[in-house]
N, C-alpha and C positions, 0 to 999 in steps of 0.2 A: 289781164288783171280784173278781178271787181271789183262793180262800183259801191262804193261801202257808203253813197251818201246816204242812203234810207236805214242802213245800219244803226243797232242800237250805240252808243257813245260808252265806250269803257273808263276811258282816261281823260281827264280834259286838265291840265297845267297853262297856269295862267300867273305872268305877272313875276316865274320865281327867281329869287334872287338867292345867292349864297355868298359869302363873304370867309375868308380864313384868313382873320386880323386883316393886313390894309389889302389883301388880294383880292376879288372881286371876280368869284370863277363864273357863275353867272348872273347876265347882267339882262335882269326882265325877260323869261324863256317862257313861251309858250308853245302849246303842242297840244293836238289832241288824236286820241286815236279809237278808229271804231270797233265794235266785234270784228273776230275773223282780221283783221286787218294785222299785216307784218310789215314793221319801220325799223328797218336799217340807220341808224346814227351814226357818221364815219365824220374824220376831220382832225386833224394834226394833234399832237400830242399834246396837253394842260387846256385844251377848249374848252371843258368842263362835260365833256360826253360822261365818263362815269359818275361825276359827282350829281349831276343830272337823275341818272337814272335810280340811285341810288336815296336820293330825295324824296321817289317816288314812291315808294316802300318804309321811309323814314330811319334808313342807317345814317343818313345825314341829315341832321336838320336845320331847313331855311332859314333866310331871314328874311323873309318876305314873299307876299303870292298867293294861292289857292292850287290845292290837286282836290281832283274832285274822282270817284272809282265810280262807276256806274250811279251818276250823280249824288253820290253819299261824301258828304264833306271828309276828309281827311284833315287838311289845313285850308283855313281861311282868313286871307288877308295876315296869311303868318303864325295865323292859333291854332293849335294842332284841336283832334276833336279827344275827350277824353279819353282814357284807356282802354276801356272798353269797345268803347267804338272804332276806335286805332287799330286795336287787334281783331276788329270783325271785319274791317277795311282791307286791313295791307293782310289779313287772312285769306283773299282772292288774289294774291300774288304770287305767285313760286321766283326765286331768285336761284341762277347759276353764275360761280363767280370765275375769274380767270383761274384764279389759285385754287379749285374746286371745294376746299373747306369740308372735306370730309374729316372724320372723326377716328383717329389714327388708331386707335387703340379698340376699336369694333369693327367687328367683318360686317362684309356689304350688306348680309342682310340686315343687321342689326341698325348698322346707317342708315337705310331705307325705312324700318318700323319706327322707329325710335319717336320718331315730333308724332306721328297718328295716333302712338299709342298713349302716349301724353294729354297731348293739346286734344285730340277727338273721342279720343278714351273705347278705339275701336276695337273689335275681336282679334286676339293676337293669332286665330287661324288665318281669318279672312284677309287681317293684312299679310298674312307668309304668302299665300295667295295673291294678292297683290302685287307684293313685291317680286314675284317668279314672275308674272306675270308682264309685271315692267320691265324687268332684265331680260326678258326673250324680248321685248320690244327694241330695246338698243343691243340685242347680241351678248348677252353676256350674264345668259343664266347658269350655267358654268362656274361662275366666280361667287355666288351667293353666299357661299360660306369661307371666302379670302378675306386675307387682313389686307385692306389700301394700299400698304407698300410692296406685295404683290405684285402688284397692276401698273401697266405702263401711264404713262399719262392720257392716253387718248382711254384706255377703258376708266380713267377714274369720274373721268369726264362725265362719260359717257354713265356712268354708275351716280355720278351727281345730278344727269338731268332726272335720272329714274326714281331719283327721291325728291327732287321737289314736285314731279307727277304724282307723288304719294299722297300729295295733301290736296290732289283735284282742285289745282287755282284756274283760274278761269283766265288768268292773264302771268302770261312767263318774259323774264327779263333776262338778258342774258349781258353778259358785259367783260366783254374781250373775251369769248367761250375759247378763243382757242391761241392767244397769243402766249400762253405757254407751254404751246406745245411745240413738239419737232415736224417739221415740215409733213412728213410721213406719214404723224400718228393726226392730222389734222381735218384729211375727207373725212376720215368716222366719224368722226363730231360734226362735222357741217351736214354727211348724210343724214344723222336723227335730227337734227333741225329743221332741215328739210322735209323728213317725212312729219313730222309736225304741225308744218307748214300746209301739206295734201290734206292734215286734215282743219285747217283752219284754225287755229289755235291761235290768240291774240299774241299776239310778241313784241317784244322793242328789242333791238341785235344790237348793242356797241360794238362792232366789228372793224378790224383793218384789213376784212377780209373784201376787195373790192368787185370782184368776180361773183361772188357768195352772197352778197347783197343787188349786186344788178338782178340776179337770178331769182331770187326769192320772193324780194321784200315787192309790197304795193308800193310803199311811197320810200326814197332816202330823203334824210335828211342831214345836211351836212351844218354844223357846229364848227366857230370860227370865234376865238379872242371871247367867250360866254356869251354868245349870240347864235343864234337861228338863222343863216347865213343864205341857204333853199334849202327847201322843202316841197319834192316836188317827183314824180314818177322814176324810175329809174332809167327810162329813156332819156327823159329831157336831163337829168342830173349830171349823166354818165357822157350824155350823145351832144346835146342841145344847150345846153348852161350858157349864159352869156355872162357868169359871176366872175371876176376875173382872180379873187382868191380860191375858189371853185377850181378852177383850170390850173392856176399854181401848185395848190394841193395834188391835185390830178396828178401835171408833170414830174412833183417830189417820187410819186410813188410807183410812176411805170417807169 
């Protein structure tokens, strides 16, 4: 793995807090992560792994704390920064969801054009270009012109990571990419993550993929009751942990 401490700083959360009425999903989370650097999040089911990740792009919004994207405030001490700056912020993020949230009623390529041609107001050649471009990336320029229900679940997937690569974020989030899928259609989507991965791409994985994250990721981090429980190499997490909810967890799941 590399050493990413000389690395520039992409992400830095500090402090964040989320509340749903008296629940308290998390409780003071910090995390930071560098360029080039992949963090696997794993950890039993209401931890607050998604609601986490999810903060950090602001589909949730905290109740307290600081994210900070390549030192440009997003929220501070809980205030988000205006809209403008909001949307030039979480604008460096591309998000993949479990339930991939493609657009049911337009063929892939149209999925894939659609926010560039909007939001960056770019050539509808270049992005057609683009978007071929992307789908030979994940296997599936073939499908450019299918309608979503078409497509098995591992190609929608696989067709959803190639549209938030549309918007060239600088940092990609993914969150449980493949817990709906069937066991089968589930290497194809961990292989484009992976090849992601070779090429350094900043990421945060909410996975219960525990194989798939010893494998990829620089650091895991395991998430426990909305705490940061380790954080720490996938050797020492997986091999080495002396956590003993760590090792519980562990046992749940081998």
């Amino acid at each position: 793995m590399e050493n990413n401490s000389v690395k520039q700083e992409m992400i830095r959360a500090e402090n964040i807090k989320k509340s749903f009425g008296t629940n308290e999903v998390l409780k003071d989370v910090s995390l930071k992560i560098s360029r080039g650097e992949i963090v696997s999040i794993i950890g039993p089911s209401g931890s607050g792994k998604s609601t986490f990740l999810r903060s950090l792009i602001g589909l949730e919004k905290v109740n307290g704390g600081s994210v900070y994207i390549e030192n440009t405030p997003f929220i501070q001490n809980g205030v988000y920064a205006g809209e403008k700056e909001s949307r030039a912020v979480c604008g460096k993020m591309g998000m993949v969801f479990q339930h991939f949230n493609l657009f049911p009623h337009m063929n892939v390529r149209n999925n894939l054009i659609k926010a560039p041609s909007l939001v960056k107001k770019e050539d509808k050649k270049m992005l057609n270009e683009k978007a071929m471009h992307l789908l030979e990336s994940v296997g599936l320029a073939d499908k450019i012109d299918e309608m979503p229900s078409s497509l098995s679940g591992g190609q929608k997937q696989r067709v959803a990571i190639a549209r938030a690569l549309m918007m060239e974020p600088e940092i990609l989030l993914f969150d449980e990419p493949t817990s709906a899928l069937d066991p089968e259609l589930t290497g194809e989507v961990l292989a484009v993550i992976k090849s992601l991965a070779e090429k350094h791409m900043t990421m945060i994985i909410v996975t219960h993929e525990m194989s798939f994250a010893r494998e990829v990721s620089d650091r895991v981090v395991f998430m426990c009751d909305g705490v940061v429980a380790v954080d720490d190499t996938p050797e020492n997490v997986f091999v080495k942990t002396d956590n003993e909810r760590m090792k519980q967890f562990l046992r749940t799941i081998n």
